[in-house]
C-alpha positions in Angstrom: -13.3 -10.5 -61.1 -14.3 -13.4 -62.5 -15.2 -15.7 -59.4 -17.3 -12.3 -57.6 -18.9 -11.7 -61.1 -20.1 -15.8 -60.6 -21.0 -15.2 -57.2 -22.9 -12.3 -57.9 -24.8 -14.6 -60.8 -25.2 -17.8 -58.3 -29.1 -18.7 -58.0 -29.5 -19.6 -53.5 -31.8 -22.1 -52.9 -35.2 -20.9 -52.5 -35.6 -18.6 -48.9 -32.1 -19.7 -48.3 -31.2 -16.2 -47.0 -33.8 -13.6 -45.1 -32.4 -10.1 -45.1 -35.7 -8.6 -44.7 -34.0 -6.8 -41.6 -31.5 -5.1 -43.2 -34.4 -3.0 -45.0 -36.1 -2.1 -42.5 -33.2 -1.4 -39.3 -30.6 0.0 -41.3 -30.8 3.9 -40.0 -29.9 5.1 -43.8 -32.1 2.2 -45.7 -34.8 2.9 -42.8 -35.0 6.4 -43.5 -35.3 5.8 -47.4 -38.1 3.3 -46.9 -39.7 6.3 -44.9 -39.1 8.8 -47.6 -41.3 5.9 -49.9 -44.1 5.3 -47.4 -44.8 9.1 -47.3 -45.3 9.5 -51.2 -49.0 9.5 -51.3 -49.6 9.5 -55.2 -47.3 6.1 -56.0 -47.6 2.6 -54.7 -44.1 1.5 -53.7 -43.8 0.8 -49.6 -47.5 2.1 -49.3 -50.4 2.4 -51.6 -51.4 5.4 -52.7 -53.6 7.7 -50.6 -56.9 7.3 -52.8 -56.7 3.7 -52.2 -56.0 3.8 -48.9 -58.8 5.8 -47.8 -60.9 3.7 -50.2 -59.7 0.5 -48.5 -60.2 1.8 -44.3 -64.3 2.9 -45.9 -64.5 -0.6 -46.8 -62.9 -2.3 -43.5 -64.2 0.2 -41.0 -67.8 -1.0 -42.8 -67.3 -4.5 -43.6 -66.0 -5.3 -39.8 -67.8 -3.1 -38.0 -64.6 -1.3 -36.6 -66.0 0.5 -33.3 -64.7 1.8 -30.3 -65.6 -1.7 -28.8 -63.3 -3.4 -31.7 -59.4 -4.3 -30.6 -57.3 -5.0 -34.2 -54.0 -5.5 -35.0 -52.0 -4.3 -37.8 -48.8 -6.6 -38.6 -46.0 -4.6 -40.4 -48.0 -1.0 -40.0 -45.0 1.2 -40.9 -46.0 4.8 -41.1 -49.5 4.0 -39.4 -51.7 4.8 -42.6 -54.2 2.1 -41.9 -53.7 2.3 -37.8 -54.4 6.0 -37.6 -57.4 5.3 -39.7 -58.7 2.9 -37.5 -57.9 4.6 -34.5 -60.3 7.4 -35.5 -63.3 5.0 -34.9 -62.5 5.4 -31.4 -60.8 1.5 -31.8 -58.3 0.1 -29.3 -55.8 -0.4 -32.3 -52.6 -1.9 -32.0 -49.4 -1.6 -34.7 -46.3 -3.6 -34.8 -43.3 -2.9 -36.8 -39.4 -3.4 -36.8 -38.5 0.4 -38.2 -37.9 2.7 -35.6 -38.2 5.6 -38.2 -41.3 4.2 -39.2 -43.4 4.5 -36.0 -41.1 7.6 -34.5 -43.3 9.0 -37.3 -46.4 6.8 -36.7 -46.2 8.3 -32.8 -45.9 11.7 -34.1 -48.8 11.7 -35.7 -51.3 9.7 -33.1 -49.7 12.1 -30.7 -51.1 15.2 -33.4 -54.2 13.4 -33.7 -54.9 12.6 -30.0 -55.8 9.0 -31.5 -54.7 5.8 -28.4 -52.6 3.6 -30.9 -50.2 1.8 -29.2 -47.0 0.9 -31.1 -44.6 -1.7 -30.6 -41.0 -1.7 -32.2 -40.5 -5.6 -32.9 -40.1 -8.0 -35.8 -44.0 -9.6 -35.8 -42.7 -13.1 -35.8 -41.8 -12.6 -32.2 -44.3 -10.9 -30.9 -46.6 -12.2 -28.3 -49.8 -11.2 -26.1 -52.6 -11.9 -23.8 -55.0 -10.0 -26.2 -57.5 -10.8 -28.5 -58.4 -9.3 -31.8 -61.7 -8.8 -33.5 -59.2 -7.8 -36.6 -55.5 -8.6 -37.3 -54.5 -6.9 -41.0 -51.2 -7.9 -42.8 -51.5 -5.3 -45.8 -49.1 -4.6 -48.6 -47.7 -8.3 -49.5 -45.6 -8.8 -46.5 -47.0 -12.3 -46.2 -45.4 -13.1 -49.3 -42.0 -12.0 -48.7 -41.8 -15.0 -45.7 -40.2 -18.0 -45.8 -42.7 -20.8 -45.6 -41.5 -21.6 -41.9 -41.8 -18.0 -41.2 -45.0 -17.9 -42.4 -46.5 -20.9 -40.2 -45.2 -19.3 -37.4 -47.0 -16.1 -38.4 -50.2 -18.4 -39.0 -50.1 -20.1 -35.8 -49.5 -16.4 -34.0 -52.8 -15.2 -35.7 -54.7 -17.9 -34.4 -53.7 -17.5 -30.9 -54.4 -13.4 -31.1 -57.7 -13.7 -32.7 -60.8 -13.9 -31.0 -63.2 -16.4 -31.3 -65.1 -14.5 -33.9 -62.3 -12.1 -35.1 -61.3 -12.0 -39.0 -57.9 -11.6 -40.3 -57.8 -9.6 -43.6 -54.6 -9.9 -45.9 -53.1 -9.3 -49.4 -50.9 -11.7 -51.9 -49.6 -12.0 -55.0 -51.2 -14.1 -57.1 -49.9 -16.8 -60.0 -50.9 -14.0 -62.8 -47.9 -11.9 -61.2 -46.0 -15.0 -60.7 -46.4 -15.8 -64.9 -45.4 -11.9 -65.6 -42.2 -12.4 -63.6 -39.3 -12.5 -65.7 -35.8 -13.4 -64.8 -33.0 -10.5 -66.0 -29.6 -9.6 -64.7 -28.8 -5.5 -64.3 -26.2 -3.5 -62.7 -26.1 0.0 -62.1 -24.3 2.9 -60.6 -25.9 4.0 -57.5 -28.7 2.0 -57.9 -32.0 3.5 -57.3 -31.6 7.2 -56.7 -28.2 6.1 -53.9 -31.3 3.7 -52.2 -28.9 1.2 -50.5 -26.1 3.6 -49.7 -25.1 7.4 -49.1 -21.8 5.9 -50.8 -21.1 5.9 -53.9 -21.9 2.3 -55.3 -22.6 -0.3 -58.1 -25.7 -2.5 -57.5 -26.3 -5.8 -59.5 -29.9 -7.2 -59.8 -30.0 -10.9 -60.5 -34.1 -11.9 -60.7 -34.6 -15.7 -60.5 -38.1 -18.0 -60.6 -38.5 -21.2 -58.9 -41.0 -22.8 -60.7 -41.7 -25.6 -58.2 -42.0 -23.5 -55.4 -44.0 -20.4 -57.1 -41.3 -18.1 -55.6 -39.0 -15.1 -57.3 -36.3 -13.3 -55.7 -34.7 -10.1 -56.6 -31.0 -10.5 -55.4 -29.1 -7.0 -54.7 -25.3 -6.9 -54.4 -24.3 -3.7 -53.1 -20.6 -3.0 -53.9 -18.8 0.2 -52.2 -15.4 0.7 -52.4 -14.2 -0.5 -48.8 -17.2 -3.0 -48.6 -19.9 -5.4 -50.5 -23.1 -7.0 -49.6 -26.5 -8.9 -51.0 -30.2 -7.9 -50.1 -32.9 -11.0 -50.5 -35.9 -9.9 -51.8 -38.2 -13.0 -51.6 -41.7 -13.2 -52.8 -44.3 -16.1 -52.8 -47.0 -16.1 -55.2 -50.2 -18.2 -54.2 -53.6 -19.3 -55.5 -56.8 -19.1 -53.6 -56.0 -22.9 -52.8 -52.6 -23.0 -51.6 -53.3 -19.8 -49.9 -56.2 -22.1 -48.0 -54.0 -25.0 -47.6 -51.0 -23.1 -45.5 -54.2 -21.5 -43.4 -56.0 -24.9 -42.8 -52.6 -26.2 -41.6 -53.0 -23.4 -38.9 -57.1 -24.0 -38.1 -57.6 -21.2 -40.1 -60.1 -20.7 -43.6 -60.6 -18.6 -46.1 -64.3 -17.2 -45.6 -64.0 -14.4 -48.6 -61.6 -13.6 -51.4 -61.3 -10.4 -52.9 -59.5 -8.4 -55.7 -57.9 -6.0 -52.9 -58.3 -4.8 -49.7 -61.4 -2.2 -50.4 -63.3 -5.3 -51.1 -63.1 -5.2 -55.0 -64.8 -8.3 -56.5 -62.1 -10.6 -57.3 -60.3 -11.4 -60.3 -58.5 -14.3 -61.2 -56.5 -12.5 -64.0 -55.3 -9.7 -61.6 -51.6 -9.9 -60.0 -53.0 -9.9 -56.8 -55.7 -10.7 -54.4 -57.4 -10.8 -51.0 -58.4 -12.6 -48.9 -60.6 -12.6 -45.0 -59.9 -16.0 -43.0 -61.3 -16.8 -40.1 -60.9 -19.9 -37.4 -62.1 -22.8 -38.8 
């Protein structure tokens, strides 16, 4: 008991695992994460719907999203910001690693008679001949990659955008990063039986690295014929490390915002926004 109860407590190196998948192609974790994305009044795997319709206003407007515009939404989910943009009459594009998620996402553009085309992929793989006026990465998932993961991402935008194109994405800032606090929990059946239909005890070890600006939330999941550990990763930036990692991939910052429906920004909010472009 002693040596799991250490192991459980041990502090990894910072992005020393990535278990991202496990969230996201799991059929029973999948179909939790679904069950989240389609509460409209909290912001847990989505925003809520208010925002969301307040934030595709401000992007259909601020990029001129038209049936001439092609964009790109990496990590889309349930396709609440694709079937928005679809409905300009754009040639939008969705990529995702849930099945669940876009089985849904399909139903609906199939309801909706909306051209979205979805592909079932993890992003950092994917690859194309086409290029976007506007590639969106909404909801943190930047932050949750490695920072290898992260230039590959950067590098991938770069290639996919068009000359003029805009990429518009969301992170946390140091202000969350300060507010993190390490603690140590365990509970039975953890989050309303999230990780499991099993019955199960989950530990929650939250650790800061300082140095790198990074926390993690470490789950171990113990069932009674089995045991595992979720990574939960999450880098928190400033406007100018943010712009160093996108200079690195001939990318700048051209705006920053408080969100994505273009709030004025705030360096004392948790998060912020920003729209890069090539350099």
């Amino acid at each position: 008991m002693y040596t799991q109860l250490k192991e459980i407590n041990k502090k990894p190196k910072a992005f020393e695992f990535y278990t991202a998948d496990s969230l996201w192609t799991d059929e029973y974790r999948s179909k939790q994460m679904l069950s989240y994305h389609l509460k409209e009044d909290i912001d847990v795997a989505s925003r809520n719907i208010d925002f969301i319709n307040r934030s595709l206003k401000w992007i259909i407007s601020e990029f001129n999203i038209s049936e001439k515009s092609k964009t790109c939404d990496f990590g889309c989910a349930v396709g609440l910001y694709t079937t928005g943009l679809a409905k300009t009459g754009a040639k939008v594009t969705g990529i995702d690693f849930s099945k669940n998620s876009l089985e849904y996402a399909n139903e609906i553009a199939k309801k909706e008679s909306l051209d979205i085309k979805y592909i079932n992929k993890n992003y950092l793989e994917y690859e194309s001949d086409e290029k976007y006026d506007l590639i969106t990465m909404i909801m943190l998932d930047f932050c949750v990659l490695s920072p290898y993961q992260r230039k590959i991402l950067l590098d991938k935008f770069y290639n996919l955008l068009s000359d003029d194109g805009s990429i518009l994405l969301d992170v946390q800032s140091l202000k969350a990063f300060d507010e993190k606090e390490e603690i140590s929990t365990y509970e039975h059946n953890q989050l309303f039986n999230f990780w499991s239909a099993n019955d199960y005890y989950g530990f929650v070890n939250t650790f800061k690295y300082e140095d790198e600006k990074v926390s993690l939330d470490k789950y171990t999941i113990i069932e009674e014929s089995k045991s595992y550990v979720v990574y939960n990763w999450f880098q928190y930036f400033s406007p100018e490390t943010l712009q160093k990692e996108l200079e690195n991939s001939g990318l700048t910052i051209k705006s920053i915002y408080k969100d994505v429906a273009g709030s004025v920004y705030d360096e004392n909010h948790t998060e912020f926004a920003v729209v890069a472009t090539k350099k």
